[in-house]
C-alpha positions as CSV (number, residue, x, y, z in Angstrom):
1,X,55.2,100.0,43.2
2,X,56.2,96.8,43.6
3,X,56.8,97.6,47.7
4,X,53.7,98.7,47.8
5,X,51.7,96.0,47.0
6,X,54.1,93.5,49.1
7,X,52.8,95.8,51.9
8,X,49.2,96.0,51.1
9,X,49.7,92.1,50.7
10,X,51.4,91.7,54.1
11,X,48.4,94.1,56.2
12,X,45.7,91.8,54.1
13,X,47.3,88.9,55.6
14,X,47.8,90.1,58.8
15,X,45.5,88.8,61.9
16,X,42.7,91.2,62.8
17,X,39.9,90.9,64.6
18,X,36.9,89.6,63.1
19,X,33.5,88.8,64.9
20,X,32.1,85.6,63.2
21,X,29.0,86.7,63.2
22,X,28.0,86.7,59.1
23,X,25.9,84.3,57.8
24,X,29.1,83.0,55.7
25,X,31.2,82.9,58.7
26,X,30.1,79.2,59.4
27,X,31.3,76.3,57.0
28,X,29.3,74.1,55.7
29,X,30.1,70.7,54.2
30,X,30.6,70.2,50.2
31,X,28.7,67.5,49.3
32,X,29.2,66.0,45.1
33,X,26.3,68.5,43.8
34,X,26.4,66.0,40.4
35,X,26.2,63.1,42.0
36,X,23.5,64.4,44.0
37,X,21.5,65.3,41.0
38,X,21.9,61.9,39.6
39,X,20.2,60.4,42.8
40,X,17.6,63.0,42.4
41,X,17.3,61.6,38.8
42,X,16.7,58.3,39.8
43,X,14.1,58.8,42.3
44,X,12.2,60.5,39.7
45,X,12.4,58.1,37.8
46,X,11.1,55.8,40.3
47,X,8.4,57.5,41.1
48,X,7.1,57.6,37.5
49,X,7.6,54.0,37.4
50,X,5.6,53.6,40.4
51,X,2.8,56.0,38.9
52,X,2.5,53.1,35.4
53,X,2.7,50.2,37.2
54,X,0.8,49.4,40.5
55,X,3.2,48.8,43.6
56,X,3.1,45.3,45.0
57,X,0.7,44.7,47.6
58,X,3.3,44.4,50.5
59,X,4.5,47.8,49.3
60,X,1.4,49.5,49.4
61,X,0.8,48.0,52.8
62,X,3.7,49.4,54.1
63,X,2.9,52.7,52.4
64,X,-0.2,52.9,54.0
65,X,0.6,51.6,57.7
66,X,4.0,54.7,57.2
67,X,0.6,57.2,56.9
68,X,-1.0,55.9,59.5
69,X,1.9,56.7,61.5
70,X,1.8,60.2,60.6
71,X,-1.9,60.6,61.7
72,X,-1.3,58.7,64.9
73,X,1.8,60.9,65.8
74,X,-0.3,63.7,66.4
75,X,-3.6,62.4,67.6
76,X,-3.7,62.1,71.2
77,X,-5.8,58.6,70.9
78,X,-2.9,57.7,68.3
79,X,-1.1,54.2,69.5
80,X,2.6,55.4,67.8
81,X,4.6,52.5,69.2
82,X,2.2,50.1,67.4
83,X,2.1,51.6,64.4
84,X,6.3,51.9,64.2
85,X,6.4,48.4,65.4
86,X,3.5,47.3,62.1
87,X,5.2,49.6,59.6
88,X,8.7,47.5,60.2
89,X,7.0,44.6,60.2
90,X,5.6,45.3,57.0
91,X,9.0,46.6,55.5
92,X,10.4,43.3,56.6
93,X,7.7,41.5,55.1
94,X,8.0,43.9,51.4
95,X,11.7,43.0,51.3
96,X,11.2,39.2,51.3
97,X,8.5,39.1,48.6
98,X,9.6,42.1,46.4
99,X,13.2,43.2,47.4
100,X,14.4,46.6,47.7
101,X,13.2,47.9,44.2
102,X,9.6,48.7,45.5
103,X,9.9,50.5,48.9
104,X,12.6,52.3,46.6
105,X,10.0,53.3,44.4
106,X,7.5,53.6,47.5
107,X,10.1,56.2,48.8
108,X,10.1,58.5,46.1
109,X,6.6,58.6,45.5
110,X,5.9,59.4,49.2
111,X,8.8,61.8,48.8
112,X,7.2,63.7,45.8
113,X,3.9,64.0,47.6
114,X,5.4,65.5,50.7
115,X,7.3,68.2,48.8
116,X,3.3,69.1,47.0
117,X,2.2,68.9,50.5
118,X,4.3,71.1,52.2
119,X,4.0,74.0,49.3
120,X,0.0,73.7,49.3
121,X,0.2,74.2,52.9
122,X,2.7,77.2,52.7
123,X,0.5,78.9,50.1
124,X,-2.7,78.6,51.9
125,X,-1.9,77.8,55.8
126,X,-4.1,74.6,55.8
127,X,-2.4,71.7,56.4
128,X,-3.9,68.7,54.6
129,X,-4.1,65.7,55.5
130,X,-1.7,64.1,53.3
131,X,0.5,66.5,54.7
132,X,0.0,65.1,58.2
133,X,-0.1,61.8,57.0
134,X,3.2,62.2,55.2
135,X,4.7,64.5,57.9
136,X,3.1,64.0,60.9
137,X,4.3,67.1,63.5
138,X,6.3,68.9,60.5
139,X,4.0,72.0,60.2
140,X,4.8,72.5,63.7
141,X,8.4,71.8,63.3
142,X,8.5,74.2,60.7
143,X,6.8,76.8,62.1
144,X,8.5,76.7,65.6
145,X,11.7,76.6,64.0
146,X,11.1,79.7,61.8
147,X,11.5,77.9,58.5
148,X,7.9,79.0,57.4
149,X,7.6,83.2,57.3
150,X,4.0,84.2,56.0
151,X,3.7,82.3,53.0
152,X,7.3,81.4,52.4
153,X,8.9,78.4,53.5
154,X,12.6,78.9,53.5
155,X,13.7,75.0,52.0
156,X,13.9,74.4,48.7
157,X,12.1,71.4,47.1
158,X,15.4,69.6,47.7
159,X,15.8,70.5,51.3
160,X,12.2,69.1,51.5
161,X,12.9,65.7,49.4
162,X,15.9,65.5,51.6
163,X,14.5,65.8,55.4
164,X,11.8,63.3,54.2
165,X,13.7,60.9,52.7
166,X,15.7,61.0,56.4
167,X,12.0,60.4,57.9
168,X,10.7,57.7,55.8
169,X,14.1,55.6,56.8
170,X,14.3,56.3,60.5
171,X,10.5,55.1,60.4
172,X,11.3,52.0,58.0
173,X,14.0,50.9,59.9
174,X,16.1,51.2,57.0
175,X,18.3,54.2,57.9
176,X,21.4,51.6,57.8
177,X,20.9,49.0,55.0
178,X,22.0,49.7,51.8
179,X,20.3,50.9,48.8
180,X,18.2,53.1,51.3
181,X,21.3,54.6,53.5
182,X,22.2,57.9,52.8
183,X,25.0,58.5,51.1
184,X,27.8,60.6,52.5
185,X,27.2,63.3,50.3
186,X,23.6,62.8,51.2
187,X,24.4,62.9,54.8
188,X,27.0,65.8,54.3
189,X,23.9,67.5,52.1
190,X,21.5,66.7,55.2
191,X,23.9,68.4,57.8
192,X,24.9,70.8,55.7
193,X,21.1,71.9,55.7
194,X,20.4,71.7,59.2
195,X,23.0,73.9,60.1
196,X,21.9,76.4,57.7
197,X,18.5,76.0,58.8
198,X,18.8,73.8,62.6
199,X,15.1,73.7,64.2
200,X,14.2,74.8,67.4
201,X,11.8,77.2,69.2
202,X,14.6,80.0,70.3
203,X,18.1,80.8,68.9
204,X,20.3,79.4,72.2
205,X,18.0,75.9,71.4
206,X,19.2,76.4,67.7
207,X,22.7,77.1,68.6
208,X,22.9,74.4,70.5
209,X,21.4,71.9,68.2
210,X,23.8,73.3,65.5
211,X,26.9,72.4,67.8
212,X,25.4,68.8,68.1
213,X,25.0,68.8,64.3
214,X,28.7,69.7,63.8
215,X,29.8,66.8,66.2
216,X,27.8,64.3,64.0
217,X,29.2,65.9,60.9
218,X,32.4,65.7,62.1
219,X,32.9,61.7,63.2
220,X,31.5,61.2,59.5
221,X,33.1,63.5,57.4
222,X,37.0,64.3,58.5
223,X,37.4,67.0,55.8
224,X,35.2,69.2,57.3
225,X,36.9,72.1,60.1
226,X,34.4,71.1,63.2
227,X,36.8,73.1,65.5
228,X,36.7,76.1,63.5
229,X,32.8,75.9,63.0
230,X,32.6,75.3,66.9
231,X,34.4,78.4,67.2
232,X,31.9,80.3,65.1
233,X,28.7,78.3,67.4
234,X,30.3,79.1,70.7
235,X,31.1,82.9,70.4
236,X,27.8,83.2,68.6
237,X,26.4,82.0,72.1
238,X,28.5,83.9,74.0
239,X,31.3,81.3,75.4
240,X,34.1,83.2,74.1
241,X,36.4,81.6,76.2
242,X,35.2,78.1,74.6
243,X,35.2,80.0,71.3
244,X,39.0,80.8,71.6
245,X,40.1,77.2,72.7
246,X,38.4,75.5,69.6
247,X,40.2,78.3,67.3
248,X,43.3,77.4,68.4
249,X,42.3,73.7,68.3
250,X,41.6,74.6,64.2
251,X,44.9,76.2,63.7
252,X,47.2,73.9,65.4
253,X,45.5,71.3,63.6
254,X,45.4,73.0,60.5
255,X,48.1,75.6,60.8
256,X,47.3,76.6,56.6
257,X,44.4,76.1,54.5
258,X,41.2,78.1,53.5
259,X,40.1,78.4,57.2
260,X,43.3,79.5,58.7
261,X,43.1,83.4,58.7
262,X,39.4,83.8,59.6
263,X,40.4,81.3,62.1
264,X,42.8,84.0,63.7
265,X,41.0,87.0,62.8
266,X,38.2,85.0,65.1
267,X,40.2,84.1,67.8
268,X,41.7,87.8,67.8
269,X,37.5,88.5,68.3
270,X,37.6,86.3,70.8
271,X,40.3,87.1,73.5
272,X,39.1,90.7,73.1
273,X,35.5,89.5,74.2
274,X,37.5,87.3,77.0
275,X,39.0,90.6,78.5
276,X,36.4,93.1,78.3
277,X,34.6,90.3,80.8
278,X,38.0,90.3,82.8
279,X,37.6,94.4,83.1
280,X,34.0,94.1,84.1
């Protein structure tokens, strides 16, 4: 018995070949879940602060000039580089007199009404203009890139908050000064999305803006097995011989771990793609 199961144990363990082509096959960062809550907490609370007591009047100003944006992104007559170049003025201009508390509270407020947005617009296909105010080209984002299917939008309330909150900083200017800054478990959360979900208007644009997402994840976040998810990316495109390299890079780099026997099991996959193109 007990040869047995060292035997069963040894063939489990063994290399075999294994196409990476499961949904599960690709890894995805492992952001703090509880510490994301508690963010999620806070901007609720925020928001109902924001709701009880009337934002500053630079706030608002910035507020509005961030929809105005929105509507000039997608109107042809729209001046965009003015409006960005207001909006940050107006930022500036919030922070001096009010600080960081109300374009805090701004945020999550705008953030809430985005998420409302975006499920009115998935139940009845009419996109509203606080949608395009808030969101400016995202219905078409969405729909292009497959997130939307009939009535369903495939993100989660969170995955919504979270792609917005990443909007209203790159548009604020803000995306680097703390208390607005992501987080790394924010920005692991964020990557960890868009490779779940990347946008695009074909699969080889989507596998190709998931290998870009993996590179960024990767000079941030030196935990996570970029070689072993580039693997996954390029066979998935059909580069097997790319796909083998960066599964060898993954196990002479991380010869053990969690990774390491899909990692051969893959590569395995891989040569044998590599010489049925050598027979051909």
């Amino acid at each position: 018995m007990g040869v047995a199961f060292v035997a069963v144990a040894a063939a489990l363990a063994a290399p075999r070949a294994t196409e990476p082509t499961l949904a599960f096959a690709l890894p995805l960062p492992t952001p703090n879940r509880a510490r994301l809550r508690a963010t999620a907490v806070t901007d609720r609370e925020r928001a109902s602060e924001a709701r009880r007591h009337a934002l500053a009047f630079p706030v608002r100003a910035a507020g509005e000039m961030l929809r105005q944006l929105g509507r000039a992104s997608t109107d042809a007559s729209g001046n965009v580089r003015a409006s960005l170049s207001d909006l940050r003025l107006l930022v500036v201009r919030a922070l001096e007199e009010d600080g960081a508390r109300g374009l805090l509270a701004l945020r999550a407020v705008q953030t809430e009404l985005f998420v409302g947005a975006c499920r009115d617009w998935a139940a009845s296909g009419t996109v509203s203009q606080e949608l395009r105010e808030l969101g400016g080209d995202f219905p078409e984002l969405a729909s292009t890139s497959a997130w939307l299917e009939g009535k369903t939008l495939n993100l989660t309330d969170e995955d919504l908050a979270l792609l917005f909150r990443g909007r209203w900083n790159d548009l604020s200017g803000l995306a680097d000064t703390p208390p607005f800054a992501a987080s790394l478990d924010e920005q692991r959360d964020r990557y960890g999305l868009l490779l779940r979900h990347p946008s695009g208007h074909d699969g080889p644009t989507r596998l190709q803006r998931q290998l870009g997402y993996v590179t960024g994840l990767a000079a941030l976040d030196h935990d996570y097995p970029a070689a072993f998810a580039r693997g996954v990316l390029l066979y998935r495109s059909g580069a097997y011989e790319a796909s083998a390299a960066a599964f060898r890079a993954h196990l002479m780099a991380r010869p053990e771990g969690s990774w390491a026997l899909r990692a051969g099991n893959h590569l395995l996959a891989a040569l044998a793609r590599v010489d049925e193109g050598a027979v051909r």
